[in-house]
C-alpha positions, 0 to 999 in steps of 0.5 A, a space after each residue: 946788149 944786142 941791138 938788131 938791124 932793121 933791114 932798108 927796103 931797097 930804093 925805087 931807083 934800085 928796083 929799076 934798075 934791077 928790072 932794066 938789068 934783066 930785060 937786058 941779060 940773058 936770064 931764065 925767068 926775069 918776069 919772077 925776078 922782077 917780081 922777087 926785086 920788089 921785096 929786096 931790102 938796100 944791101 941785097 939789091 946792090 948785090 943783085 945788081 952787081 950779079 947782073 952786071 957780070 951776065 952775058 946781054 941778050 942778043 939785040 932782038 931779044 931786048 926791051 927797052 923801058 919806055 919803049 915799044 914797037 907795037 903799041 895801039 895808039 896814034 898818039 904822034 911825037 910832041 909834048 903833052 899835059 893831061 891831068 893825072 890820077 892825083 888831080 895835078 897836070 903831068 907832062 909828057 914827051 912822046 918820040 917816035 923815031 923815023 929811022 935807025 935802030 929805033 924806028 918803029 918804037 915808041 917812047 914816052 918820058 915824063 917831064 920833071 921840071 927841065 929833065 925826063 924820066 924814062 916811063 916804065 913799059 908797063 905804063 907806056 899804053 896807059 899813059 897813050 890812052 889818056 893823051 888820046 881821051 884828052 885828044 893829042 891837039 888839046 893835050 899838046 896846046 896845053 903843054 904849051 900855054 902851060 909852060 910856054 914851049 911849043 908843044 910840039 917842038 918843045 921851042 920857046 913860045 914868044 909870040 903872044 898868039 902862040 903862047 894863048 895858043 900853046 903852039 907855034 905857028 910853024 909846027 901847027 902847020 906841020 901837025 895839020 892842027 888849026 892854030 
């Protein structure tokens, strides 16, 4: 009696990291890699990233980061934002521009999952941009907050009544220029 394996396709959590192992080593062709990391089964991605993790990091001005970018085409600014996903339910984001240090210039966007932060996929990062910017960033912002009752722009508990119709605090309004 033989019994044959089925082969697990690897996890989503495996294939990304797999993808932010190559965009950090010194490897020819990670654009095919990554491509080639979507058809692993479970066992070959866990060799795949044990391979990687031995290969030398690129120089620093050779890395991306996932979620991140320098030059994106959106002035979308950093706060907390709602807008209505593919699926019809409310997605929340998180949007950091740092003003200085080795990120400033970059971009990055997270999606919130209840009180924790997923990293956004490069790949994504213009898209999900886009549509802060349709929904328009005040409104988008405003509604994270009457939403969750955090400030959203500072992420800041909202206690005042007037704040929490508004969705912002009145000191960040004043910051964002935006009427409250």
């Amino acid at each position: 009696m033989s019994t044959t394996a089925t082969a697990i396709p690897a996890t989503g959590p495996q294939v990304d990291y797999i993808r932010d192992l190559l965009d950090e080593r010194a490897v020819e062709n990670p654009d095919a890699l990554k491509e080639q990391a979507k058809t692993l089964d479970k066992r070959m991605a866990s060799r795949w990233i044990a391979r990687l993790k031995e290969v030398p990091k690129r120089h620093e001005s050779q890395r991306h980061q996932r979620g991140s970018t320098p030059s994106v085409k959106s002035d979308v600014p950093a706060g907390r934002y709602a807008v209505t996903g593919e699926d019809g339910t409310t997605d929340f984001y998180r949007v950091d521009r740092p003003a200085e240090g080795k990120w400033a210039g970059y971009v990055f966007v997270k999606l919130q999952i209840s009180d924790e932060y997923q990293r956004i996929p490069l790949r994504n990062v213009q898209t999900i941009l886009d549509k802060i910017e349709t929904a328009g960033p005040e409104q988008a912002s405003k509604r994270y907050g009457r939403e969750l009752g955090h400030c959203g722009v500072c992420g800041r508990t909202l206690t005042n009544n007037d704040s929490i119709e508004r969705g912002i605090g009145p000191v960040c309004a004043g910051k964002m220029d935006w009427s409250f």
